[in-house]
N, C-alpha and C positions, 0 to 999 in steps of 0.2 A: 504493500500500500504506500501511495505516493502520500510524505507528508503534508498535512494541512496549514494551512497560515492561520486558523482558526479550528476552535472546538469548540461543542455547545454540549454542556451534559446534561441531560432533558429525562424529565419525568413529573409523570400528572399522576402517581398512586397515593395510597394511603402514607401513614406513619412506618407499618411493618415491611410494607413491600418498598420505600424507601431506602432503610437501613439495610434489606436483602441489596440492595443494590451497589449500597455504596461501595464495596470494594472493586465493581466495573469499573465506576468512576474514576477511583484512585488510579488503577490501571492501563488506561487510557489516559491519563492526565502523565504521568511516566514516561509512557509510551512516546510521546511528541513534545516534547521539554520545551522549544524552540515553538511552539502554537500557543496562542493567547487563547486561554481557554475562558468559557463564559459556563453561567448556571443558568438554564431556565427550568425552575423548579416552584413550586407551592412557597409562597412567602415566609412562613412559620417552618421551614426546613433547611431555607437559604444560607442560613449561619452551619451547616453541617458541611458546605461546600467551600465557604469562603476560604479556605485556605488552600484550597485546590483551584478556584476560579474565579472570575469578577462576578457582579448582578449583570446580567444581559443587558445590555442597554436598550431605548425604544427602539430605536431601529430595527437593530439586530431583532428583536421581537416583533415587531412589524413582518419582517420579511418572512420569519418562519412559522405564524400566522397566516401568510399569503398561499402560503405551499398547500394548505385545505382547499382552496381554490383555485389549483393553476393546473394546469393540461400536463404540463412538461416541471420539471424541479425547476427551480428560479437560478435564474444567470448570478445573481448575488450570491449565492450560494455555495459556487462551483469552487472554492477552495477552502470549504470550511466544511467540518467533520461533525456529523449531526450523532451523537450517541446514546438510543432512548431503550433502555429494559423495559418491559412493562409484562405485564401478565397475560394479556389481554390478546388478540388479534393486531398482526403491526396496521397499526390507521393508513386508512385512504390516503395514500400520497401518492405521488408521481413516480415512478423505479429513477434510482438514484445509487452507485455505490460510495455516493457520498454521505447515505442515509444508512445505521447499520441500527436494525432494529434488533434487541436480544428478545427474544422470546424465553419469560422466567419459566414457564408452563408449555409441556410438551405431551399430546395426547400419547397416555399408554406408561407412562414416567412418574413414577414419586420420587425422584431426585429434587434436590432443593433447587428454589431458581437460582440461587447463588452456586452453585456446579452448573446450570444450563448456560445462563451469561457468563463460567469461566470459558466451556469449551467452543460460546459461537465467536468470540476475542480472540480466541487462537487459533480459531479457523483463518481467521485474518491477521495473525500474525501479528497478534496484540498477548505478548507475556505476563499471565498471571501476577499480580501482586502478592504474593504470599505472605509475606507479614502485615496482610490487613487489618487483622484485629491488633496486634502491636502499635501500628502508625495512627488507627483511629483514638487509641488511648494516649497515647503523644498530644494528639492533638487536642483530645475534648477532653480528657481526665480518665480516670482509671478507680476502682474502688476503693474506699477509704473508710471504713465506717465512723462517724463520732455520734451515732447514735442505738439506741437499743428497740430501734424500729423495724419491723418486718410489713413492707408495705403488700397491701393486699388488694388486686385489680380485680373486682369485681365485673367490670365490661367488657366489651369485643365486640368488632365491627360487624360481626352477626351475634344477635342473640342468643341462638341456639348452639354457641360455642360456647357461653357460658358456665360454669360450674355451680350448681345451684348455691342459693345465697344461706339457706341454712348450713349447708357444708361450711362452707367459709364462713359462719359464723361460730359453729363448733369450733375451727381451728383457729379462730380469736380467741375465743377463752382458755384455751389448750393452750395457747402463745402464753396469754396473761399470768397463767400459772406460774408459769415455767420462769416469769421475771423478765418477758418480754411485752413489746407495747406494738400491740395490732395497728395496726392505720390504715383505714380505706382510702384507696386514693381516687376522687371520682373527677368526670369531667362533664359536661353539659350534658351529653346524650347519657351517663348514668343518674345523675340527676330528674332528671325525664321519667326512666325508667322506675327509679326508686330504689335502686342497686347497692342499700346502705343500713344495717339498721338503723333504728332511734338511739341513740346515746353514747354510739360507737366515736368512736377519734377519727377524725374525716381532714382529709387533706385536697384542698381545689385548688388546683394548678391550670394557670391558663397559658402557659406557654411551654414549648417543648424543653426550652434552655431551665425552664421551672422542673421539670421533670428528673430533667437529669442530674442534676443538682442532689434533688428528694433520690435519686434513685444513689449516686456515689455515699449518702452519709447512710444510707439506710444498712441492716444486717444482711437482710435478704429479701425476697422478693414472691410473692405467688400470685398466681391469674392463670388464667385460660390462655389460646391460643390467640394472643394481642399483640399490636405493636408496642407498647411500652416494653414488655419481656426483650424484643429483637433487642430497643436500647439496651436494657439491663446487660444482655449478652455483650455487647460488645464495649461495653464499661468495664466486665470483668465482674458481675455482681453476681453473688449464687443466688441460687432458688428453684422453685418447683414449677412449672408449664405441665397443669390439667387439660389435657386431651381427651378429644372424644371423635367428634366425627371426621375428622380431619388427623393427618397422618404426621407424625412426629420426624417421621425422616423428610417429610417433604415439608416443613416448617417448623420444626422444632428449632425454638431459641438456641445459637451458640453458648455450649457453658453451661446451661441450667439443665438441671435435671428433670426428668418428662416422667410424670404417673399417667397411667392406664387404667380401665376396668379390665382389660385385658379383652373385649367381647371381639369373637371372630369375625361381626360385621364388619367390624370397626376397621378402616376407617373407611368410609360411605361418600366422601364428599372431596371431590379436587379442588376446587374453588366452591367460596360461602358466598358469591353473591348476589343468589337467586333463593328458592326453596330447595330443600334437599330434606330424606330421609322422610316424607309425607307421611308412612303409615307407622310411623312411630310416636310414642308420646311425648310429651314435653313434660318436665325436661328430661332431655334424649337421657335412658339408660345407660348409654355408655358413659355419660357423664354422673348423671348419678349412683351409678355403682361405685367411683370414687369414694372413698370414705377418709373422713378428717385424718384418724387416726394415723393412714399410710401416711401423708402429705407431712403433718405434723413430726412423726420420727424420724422425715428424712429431712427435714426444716431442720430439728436438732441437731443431726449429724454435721448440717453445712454450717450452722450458728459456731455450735463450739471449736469448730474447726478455725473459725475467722472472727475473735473477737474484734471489737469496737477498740479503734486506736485508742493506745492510754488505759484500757483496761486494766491489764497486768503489769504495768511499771511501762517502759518504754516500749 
């Protein structure tokens, strides 16, 4: 591949499929040292870029805007390296091999997207970054605990990923016991939902830089299949990823440890962003077969294993 005088690292997904991605990013940013590389990314994610790229300027976002509506790729374009992972079908554009779509999701594959987007970069003779999760903790922080917090994600960008909320309330008290301090972490759409008991320690973060922050001083971590956990993973924070309908090899957090019901349907669903699993109940058995008790013993194992800086003398 001939190098570009420019790069745009581009994506329109969630929080989770974000953080799956970011090691393309880094990779491609390597890759062409010599190309002034840009982010056209979701506002509330652009700080995870800036040290890899500028903010897109209007233009430049004008013109790759224009690309939904042009016959042919834009003459503007023609030496600048457009590189979008996404999950999804690559969008209606023009053929271009200026344009390298990664497809995270490949029908018939529970590979993560983060191995799909290694091997379609090296098909193009784009070199793995291998110390990804290294350089991302360089850059944003790394875990530190100075608190005796085990935060608890009650939501997910489908509902039915969920781990029912009496479960995670059990293993609030089980924490409390123990001399740790449960915290629900909730965001608008758990709010909404009602994803919290009454009287529990609640924590509202409205921005992602707010997250990560709550997630480095915290102990540990437990939630469903979410994008905050991706963060967590790649902070370096333990904890536990509840799964159900959805497959752990093919989205389980880096680093954190995944409980199962173990059910042989399981896992039922490649992508949550429709309905899936119809003639089952809610909430899906495979999730509620989870039981506090497992989540909770493995909580302890990773607690005492990583106390809270200053703890024990230095």
């Amino acid at each position: 591949m001939n190098p570009p005088d420019k790069i745009v690292l581009e994506h329109a997904g969630a929080l989770g499929d974000f953080f799956l991605a970011w090691p393309a990013f880094l990779s491609v940013v390597r890759r062409f040292p010599g190309a002034a590389a840009f982010a056209a990314v979701r506002p509330s994610l652009a700080g995870y870029l800036a040290p890899l790229a500028a903010p897109c300027p209007p233009d430049l976002r004008r013109t790759l805007d224009a690309r939904f509506a042009a016959a042919v790729w834009p003459k503007a374009l023609a030496n600048t390296l457009v590189i979008r992972p996404g999950l999804a079908a690559r969008p209606e554009l023009p053929p271009s091999d200026r344009f390298l779509f990664l497809p995270g999701v490949v029908p018939g594959s529970l590979e993560s997207p983060r191995g799909h987007y290694r091997k379609a970069l090296e098909t193009h003779g784009i070199p793995w970054a291998e110390d990804w999760r290294e350089m991302f903790q360089t850059l944003f922080g790394s875990h530190a605990p100075t608190t005796d917090d085990v935060l608890l994600f009650p939501g997910a960008g489908h509902p039915d990923k969920c781990w029912p909320l009496d479960r995670l309330a059990a293993l609030a008290k089980g924490l409390a016991a123990r001399g740790l301090r449960p915290v629900y972490v909730l965001g608008p759409a758990e709010l909404e939902r009602g994803l919290a008991p009454a009287g529990s320690n609640m924590m509202l973060l409205e921005t992602v830089e707010e997250l990560s922050l709550a997630l480095r001083a915290a102990r540990a971590v437990v939630g469903p299949d979410c994008g905050p956990l991706h963060l967590a993973g790649l902070h370096g924070v333990p904890g536990v990823a509840v799964f159900g309908p959805t497959s752990p090899r093919q989205w389980g957090p880096v680093g954190l440890d995944v409980i199962t019901a173990g059910m042989a349907c399981a896992p039922c669903a490649v992508v949550t962003s429709g309905a899936f699993a119809a003639a089952c109940p809610r909430p899906l058995p495979c999730l509620a077969g989870v039981g506090h008790e497992a989540v909770l013993e493995r909580l302890m194992a990773l607690t005492v294993a990583r106390p809270r800086a200053g703890q024990y003398g230095k």
